[in-house]
TIROTOR-367288 format. One record per residue (C-alpha): residue number from 1; residue in one letter; y, z, x. Coordinates in steps of 0.5 Angstrom, whole numbers. Each point is the difference from the previous one (the first is absolute). Last residue first. Layout:
// residues N
(NUM,'a',(Y,Z,X))
...
This chain:
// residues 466
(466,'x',(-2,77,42))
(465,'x',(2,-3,7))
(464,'x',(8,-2,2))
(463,'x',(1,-7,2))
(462,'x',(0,-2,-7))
(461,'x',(0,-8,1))
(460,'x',(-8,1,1))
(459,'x',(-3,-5,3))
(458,'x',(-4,-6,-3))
(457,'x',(-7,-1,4))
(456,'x',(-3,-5,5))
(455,'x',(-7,0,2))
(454,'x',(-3,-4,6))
(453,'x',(-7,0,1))
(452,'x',(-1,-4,7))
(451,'x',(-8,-1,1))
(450,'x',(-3,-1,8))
(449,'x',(3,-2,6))
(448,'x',(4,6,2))
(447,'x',(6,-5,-2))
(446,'x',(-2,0,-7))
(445,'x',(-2,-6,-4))
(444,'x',(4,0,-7))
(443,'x',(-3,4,-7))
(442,'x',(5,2,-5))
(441,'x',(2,5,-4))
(440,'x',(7,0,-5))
(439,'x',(5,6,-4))
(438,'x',(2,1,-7))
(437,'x',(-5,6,0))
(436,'x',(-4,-3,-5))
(435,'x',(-1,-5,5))
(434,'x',(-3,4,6))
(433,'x',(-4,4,-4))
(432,'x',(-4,-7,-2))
(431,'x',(1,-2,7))
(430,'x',(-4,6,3))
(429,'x',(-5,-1,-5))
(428,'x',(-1,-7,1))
(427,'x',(-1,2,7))
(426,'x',(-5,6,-1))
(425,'x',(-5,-5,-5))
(424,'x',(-3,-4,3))
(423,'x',(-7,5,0))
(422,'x',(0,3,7))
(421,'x',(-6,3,3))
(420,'x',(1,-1,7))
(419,'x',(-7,-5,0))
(418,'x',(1,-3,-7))
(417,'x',(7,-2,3))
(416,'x',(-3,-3,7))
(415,'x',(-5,-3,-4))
(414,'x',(4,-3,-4))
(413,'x',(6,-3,4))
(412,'x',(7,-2,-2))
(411,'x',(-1,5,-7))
(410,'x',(2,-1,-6))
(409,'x',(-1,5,-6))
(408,'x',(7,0,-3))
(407,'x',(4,-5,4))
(406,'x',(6,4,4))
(405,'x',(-4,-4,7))
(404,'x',(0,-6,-4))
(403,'x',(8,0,4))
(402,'x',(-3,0,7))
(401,'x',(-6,-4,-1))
(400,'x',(3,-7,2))
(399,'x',(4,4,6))
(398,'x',(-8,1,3))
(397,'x',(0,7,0))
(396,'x',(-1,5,7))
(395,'x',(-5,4,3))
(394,'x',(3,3,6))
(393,'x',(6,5,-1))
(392,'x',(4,3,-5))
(391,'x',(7,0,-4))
(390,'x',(3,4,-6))
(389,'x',(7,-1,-1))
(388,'x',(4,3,-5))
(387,'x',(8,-2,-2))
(386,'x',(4,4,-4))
(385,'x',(5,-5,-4))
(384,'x',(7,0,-2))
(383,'x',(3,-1,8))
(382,'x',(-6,0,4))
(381,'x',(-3,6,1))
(380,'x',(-5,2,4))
(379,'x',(-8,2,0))
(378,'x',(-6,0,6))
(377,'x',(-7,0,-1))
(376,'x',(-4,-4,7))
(375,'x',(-7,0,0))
(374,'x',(-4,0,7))
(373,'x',(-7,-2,2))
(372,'x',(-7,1,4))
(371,'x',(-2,0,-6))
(370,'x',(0,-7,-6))
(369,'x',(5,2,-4))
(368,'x',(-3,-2,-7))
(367,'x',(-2,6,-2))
(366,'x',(5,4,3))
(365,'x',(6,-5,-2))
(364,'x',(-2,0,-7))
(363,'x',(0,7,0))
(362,'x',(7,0,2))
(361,'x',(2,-4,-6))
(360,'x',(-3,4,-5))
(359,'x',(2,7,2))
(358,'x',(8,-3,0))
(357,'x',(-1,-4,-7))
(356,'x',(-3,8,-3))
(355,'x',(6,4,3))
(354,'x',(4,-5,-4))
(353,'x',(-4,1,-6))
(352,'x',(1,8,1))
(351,'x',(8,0,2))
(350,'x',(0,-4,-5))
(349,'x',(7,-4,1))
(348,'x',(8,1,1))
(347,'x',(1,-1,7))
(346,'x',(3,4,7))
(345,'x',(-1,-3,7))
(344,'x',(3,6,3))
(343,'x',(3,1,7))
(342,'x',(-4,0,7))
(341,'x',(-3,-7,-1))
(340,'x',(-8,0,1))
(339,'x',(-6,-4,3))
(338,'x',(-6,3,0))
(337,'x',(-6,-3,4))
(336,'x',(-7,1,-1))
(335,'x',(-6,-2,5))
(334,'x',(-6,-2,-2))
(333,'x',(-7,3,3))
(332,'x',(-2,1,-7))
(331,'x',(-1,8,1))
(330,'x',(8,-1,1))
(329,'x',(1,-4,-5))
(328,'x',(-4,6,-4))
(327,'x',(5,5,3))
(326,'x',(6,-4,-1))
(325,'x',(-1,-1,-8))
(324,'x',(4,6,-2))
(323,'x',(4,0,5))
(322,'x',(3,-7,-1))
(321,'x',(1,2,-8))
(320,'x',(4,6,1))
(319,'x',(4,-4,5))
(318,'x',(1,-6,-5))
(317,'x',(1,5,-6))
(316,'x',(6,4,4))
(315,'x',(4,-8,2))
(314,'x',(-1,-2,-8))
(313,'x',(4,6,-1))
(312,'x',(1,1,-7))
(311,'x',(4,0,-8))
(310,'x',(-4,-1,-5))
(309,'x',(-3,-5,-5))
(308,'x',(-7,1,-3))
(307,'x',(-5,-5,-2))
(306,'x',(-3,0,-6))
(305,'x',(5,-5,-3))
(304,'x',(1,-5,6))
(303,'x',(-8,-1,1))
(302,'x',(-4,-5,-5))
(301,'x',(-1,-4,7))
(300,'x',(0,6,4))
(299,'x',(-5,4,-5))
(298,'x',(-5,-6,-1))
(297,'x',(-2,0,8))
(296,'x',(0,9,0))
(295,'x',(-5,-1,-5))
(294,'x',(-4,-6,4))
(293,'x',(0,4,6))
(292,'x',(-1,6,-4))
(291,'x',(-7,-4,-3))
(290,'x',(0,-2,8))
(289,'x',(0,7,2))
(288,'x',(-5,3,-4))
(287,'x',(-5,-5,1))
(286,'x',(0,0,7))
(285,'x',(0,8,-1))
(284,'x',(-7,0,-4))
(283,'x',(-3,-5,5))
(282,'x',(1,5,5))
(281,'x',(-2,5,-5))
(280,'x',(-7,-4,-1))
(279,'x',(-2,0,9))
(278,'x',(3,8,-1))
(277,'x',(-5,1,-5))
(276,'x',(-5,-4,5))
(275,'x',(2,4,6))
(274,'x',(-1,7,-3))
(273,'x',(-6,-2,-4))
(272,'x',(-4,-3,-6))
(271,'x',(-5,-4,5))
(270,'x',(0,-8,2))
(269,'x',(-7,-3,-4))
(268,'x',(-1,5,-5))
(267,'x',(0,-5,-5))
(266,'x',(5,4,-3))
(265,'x',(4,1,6))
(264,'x',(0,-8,1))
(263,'x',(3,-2,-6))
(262,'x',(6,5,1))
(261,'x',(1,-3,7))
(260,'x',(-1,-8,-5))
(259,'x',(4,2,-5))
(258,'x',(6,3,4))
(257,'x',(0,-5,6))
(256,'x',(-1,-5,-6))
(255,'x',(7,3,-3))
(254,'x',(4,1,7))
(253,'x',(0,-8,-1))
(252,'x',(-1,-3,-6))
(251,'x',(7,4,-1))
(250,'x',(5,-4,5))
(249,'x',(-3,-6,-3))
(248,'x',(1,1,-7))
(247,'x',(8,2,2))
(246,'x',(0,-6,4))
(245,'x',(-3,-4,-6))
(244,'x',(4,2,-5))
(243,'x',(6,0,5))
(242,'x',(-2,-8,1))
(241,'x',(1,-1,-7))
(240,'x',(5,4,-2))
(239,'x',(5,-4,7))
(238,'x',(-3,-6,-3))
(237,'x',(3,1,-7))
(236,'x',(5,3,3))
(235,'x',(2,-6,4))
(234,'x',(-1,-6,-7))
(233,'x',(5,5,-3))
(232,'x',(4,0,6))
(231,'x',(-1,-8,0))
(230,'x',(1,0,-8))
(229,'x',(6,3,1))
(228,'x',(3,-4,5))
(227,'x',(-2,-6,-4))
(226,'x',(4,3,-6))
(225,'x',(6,1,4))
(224,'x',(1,-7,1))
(223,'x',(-2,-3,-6))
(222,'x',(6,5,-2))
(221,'x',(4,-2,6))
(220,'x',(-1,-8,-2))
(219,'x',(1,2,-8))
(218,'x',(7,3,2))
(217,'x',(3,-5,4))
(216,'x',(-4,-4,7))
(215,'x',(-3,-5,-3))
(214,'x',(-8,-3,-1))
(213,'x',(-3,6,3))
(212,'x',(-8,0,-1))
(211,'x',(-3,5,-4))
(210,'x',(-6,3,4))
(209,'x',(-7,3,-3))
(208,'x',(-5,4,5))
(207,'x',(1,7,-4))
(206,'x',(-5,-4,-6))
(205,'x',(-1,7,-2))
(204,'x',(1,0,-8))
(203,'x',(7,2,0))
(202,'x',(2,-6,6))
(201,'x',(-3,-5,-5))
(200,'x',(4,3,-6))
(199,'x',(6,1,6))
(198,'x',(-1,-8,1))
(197,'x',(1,-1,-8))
(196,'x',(6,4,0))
(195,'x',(3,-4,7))
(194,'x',(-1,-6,-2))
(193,'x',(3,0,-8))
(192,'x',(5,5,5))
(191,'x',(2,-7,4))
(190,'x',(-1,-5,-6))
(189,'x',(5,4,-4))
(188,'x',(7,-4,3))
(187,'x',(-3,-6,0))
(186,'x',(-3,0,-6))
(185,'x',(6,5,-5))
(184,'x',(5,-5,3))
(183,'x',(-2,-6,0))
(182,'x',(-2,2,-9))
(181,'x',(7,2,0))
(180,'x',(3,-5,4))
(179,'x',(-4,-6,-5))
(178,'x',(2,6,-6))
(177,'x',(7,0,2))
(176,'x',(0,-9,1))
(175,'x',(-3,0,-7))
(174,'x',(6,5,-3))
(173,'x',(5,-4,4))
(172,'x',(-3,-6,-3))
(171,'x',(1,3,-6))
(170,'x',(7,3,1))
(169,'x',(3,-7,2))
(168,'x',(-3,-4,-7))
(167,'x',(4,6,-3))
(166,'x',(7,-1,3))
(165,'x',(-2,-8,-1))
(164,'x',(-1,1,-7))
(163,'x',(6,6,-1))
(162,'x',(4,-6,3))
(161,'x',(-2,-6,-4))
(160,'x',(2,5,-6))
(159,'x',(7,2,2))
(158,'x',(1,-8,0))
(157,'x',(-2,-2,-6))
(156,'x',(4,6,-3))
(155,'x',(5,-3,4))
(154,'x',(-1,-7,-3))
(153,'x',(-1,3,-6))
(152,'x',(6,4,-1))
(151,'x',(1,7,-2))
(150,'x',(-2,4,6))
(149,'x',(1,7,-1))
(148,'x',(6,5,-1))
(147,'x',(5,-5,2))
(146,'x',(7,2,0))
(145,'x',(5,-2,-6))
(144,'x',(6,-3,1))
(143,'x',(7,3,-3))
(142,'x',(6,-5,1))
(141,'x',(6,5,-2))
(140,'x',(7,-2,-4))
(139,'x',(8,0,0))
(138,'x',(0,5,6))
(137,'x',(8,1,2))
(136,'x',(3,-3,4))
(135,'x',(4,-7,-2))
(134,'x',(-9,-2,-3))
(133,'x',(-5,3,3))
(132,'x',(-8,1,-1))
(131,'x',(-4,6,3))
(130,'x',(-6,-1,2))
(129,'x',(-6,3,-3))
(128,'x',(-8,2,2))
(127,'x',(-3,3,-6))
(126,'x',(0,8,-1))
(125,'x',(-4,1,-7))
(124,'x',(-4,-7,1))
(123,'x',(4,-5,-6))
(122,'x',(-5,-3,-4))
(121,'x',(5,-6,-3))
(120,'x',(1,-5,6))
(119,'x',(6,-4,-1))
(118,'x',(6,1,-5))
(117,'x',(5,5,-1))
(116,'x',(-3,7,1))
(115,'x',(6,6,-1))
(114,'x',(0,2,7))
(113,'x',(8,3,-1))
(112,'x',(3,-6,4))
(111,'x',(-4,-5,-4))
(110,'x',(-7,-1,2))
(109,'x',(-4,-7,2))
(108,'x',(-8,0,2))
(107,'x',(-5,-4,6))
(106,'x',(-7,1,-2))
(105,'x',(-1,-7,-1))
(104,'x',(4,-3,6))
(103,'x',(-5,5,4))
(102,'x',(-7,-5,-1))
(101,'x',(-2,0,6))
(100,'x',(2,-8,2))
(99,'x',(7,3,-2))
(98,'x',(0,5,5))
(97,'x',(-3,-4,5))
(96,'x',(6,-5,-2))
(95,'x',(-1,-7,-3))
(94,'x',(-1,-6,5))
(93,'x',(6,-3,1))
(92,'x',(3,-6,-5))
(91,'x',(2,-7,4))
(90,'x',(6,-2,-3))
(89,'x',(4,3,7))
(88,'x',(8,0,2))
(87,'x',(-1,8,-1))
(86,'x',(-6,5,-2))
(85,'x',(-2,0,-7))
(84,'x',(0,6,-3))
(83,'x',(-7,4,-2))
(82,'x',(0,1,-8))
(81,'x',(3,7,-3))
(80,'x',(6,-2,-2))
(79,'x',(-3,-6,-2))
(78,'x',(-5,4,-5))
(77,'x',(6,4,-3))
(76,'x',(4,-6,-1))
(75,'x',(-6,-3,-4))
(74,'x',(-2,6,-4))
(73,'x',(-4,-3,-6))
(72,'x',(4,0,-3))
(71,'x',(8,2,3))
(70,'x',(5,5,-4))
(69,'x',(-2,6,5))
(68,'x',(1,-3,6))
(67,'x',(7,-3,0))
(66,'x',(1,7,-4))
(65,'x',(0,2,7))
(64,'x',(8,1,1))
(63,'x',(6,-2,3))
(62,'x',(-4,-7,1))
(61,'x',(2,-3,6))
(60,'x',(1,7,4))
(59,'x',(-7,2,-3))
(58,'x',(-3,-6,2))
(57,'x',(3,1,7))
(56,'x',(-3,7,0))
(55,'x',(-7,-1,-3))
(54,'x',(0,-7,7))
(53,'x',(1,6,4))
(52,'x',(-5,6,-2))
(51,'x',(-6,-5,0))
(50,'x',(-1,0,7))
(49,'x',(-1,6,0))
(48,'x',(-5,0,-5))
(47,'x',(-3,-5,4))
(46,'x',(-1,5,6))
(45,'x',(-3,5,-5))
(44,'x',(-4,-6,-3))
(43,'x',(-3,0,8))
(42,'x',(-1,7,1))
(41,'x',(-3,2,-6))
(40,'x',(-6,-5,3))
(39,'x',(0,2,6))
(38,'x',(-1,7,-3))
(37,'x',(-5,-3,-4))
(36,'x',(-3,-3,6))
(35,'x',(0,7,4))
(34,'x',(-2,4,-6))
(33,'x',(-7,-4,-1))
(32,'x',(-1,-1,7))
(31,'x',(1,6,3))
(30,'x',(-5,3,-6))
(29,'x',(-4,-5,2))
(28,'x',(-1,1,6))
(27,'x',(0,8,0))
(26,'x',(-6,-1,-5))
(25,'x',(-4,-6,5))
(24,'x',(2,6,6))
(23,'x',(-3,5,-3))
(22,'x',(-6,-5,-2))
(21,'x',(-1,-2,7))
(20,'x',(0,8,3))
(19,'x',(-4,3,-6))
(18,'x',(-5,-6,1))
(17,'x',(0,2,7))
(16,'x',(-1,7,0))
(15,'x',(-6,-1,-6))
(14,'x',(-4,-5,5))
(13,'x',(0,4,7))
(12,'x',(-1,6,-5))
(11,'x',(-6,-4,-4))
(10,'x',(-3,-3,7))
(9,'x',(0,7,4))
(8,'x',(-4,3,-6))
(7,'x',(-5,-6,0))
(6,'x',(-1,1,8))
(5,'x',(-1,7,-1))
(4,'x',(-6,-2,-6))
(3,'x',(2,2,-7))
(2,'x',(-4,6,-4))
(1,'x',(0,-1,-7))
């Protein structure tokens, strides 16, 4: 049989606090019967002591205890044991503890060598004794058997009403255990009941439920945490949605372009020449680049164990890439400016990917970058990080538009976009490289009066390159 959460936390709550009552019930009434037997022992040994006096002086007047042996039934035998009246009274006090127990009847009398004389007859093997004496020398020995068990009805009565009464407390002690146990397991397992039956619904695509937070413990950070995730989950799921249908947009495209030139080839309306191939590889390479757009895309988000970590010199990539591109910004009617420091910017990275970040930030300024223009490169340390800055002139970008700039597929302006040939794509790249390098990349308003793109990086401690 398979118990429910709530059953297992009850039946523990219950068993531990049933061992605990029942423990202390058992301690209890062994303390109990071993502490009112030895009070008991105590008493009669008190009147054993205070026996030894009157046996003494009973000796003396007698010179022997034939006085004792010769009497049935044993008159002085029973008045040496009987409580003495106190002085100058008539009034008889109430008896001894001892005796109320029953101990004058376990009271015994030996002679010097422990040879039984009269009184109790079942001696234990080691009864409590006290010698007798008589002109110095032990005429005698007043033996007292201990309790072993309690003999007599009024502490028999006793014992019992106490062993009811312990029993009575357990059992209300074991309702009030299972109460708390019961508490215990509903107030304490309601959040994870809430929480379970909420991941059901989360598992079946409800991504839109919440928890509410009732306390600021453990269950509240689990409600809490469990609604952080169903809001990342519910992101995602609009991220892959709105991907799937930026991806199947970005496809339509070149491909009606294509079906329709090719259409028209084979209707004979436009003519299978030089220009009409190079209309279809035109759309060819739009399809290309974005397919390895989107390859590059899923390489820096899955990233770190396809990359290659070594040593380089951020500054030398800069300046090899700035020469690369500064021909075509010339053409473009854009000015670029390299900004350098003298000593090395050294990095562990790919030399490849970095290289990749860089290629596609400057196309972006050349695509956006209205001419005549400038865009400004420049790099520095800055204790721990190298920083690189990328600012260019006229467009800018509104500042709630700075941050979806990294959103894969996002545009600020369609037909802008559509008209320089972009898919949205080159941005999430970049910060894609940039994070699997343990770096960051950021959009602010630039000074030039367009797009500032600040990259900031790691350092190298190792000073020396690879």
């Amino acid at each position: 049989m398979r118990l429910s959460l709530s059953a297992k936390v009850f039946l523990a709550a219950l068993a531990l606090c049933a061992f605990a009552v029942l423990g202390m019930a058992w301690a209890s009434y062994l303390s109990f019967s071993r502490d009112f037997l030895g009070y008991l022992n105590g008493q009669a040994e008190q009147r054993l002591d205070a026996l030894v006096p009157r046996f003494e002086h009973a000796y003396a007047e007698h010179g022997d205890w034939n006085f004792l042996l010769n009497q049935h039934p044993p008159e002085a035998w029973i008045q040496l044991l009987r409580p003495e009246l106190p002085a100058n009274t008539s009034v008889r006090p109430s008896p001894p503890v001892s005796d109320l127990t029953g101990a004058f009847l376990r009271f015994s009398l030996l002679d010097a060598e422990h040879r039984y004389l009269i009184g109790f007859r079942d001696l234990p093997p080691v009864p409590l004794l006290r010698a007798i004496h008589w002109q110095g020398r032990v005429v005698g020995w007043l033996a007292l058997t201990p309790f072993e068990a309690v003999i007599s009805d009024g502490d028999r009565r006793f014992q019992q009403s106490q062993i009811r009464s312990s029993l009575v407390i357990a059992f209300v002690c074991l309702l009030l255990a299972a109460a708390l146990a019961w508490w215990i397991a509903r107030t304490l397992l309601r959040p994870i009941r809430t929480v379970a039956g909420a991941t059901h619904r989360l598992a079946a695509g409800d991504y839109g439920i919440q928890l509410p937070i009732r306390s600021a413990d453990e269950a509240g950070q689990l409600a809490q945490d469990f609604n952080r995730l169903a809001r990342v989950l519910a992101s995602n799921e609009l991220q892959r949605r709105a991907f799937m249908a930026d991806i199947s947009h970005e496809l339509r495209t070149p491909l009606a372009v294509l079906r329709g030139e090719l259409e028209a080839m084979e209707d004979g309306i436009r003519p299978l020449d030089v220009s009409g191939l190079k209309s279809l590889q035109t759309e060819v390479g739009s399809l290309n680049k974005l397919v390895d757009d989107l390859f590059e895309l899923s390489l820096a988000e899955v990233g770190g164990p396809t990359y290659r970590h070594e040593a380089l010199d951020l500054a030398t990539l800069l300046a090899l890439t700035a020469d690369a591109w500064r021909p075509r910004y010339r053409q473009a009617g854009l000015e670029l400016r390299l900004e350098l420091p003298d000593a090395p910017l050294l990095i562990r990275g790919d030399e490849a990917r970095l290289g990749q970040l860089f290629y596609n930030l400057l196309e972006n300024s050349l695509r956006y970058t209205e001419a005549p223009g400038q865009v400004h490169l420049s790099a520095r340390q800055l204790g721990n990080w190298l920083q690189v800055d990328l600012q260019d002139s006229a467009p800018g970008v509104p500042a709630a538009d700075r941050e979806r700039l990294f959103e894969r597929f996002y545009r600020v302006e369609g037909s802008r976009s559509r008209r320089s040939g972009g898919a949205g794509l080159g941005l999430a790249i970049c910060r894609g490289i940039a994070e699997v390098h343990g770096g960051q990349l950021q959009a602010k308003e630039s000074p030039l009066g367009g797009l500032w793109l600040e990259l900031r990086l790691p350092a190298l401690a190792d000073r020396s390159p690879a």
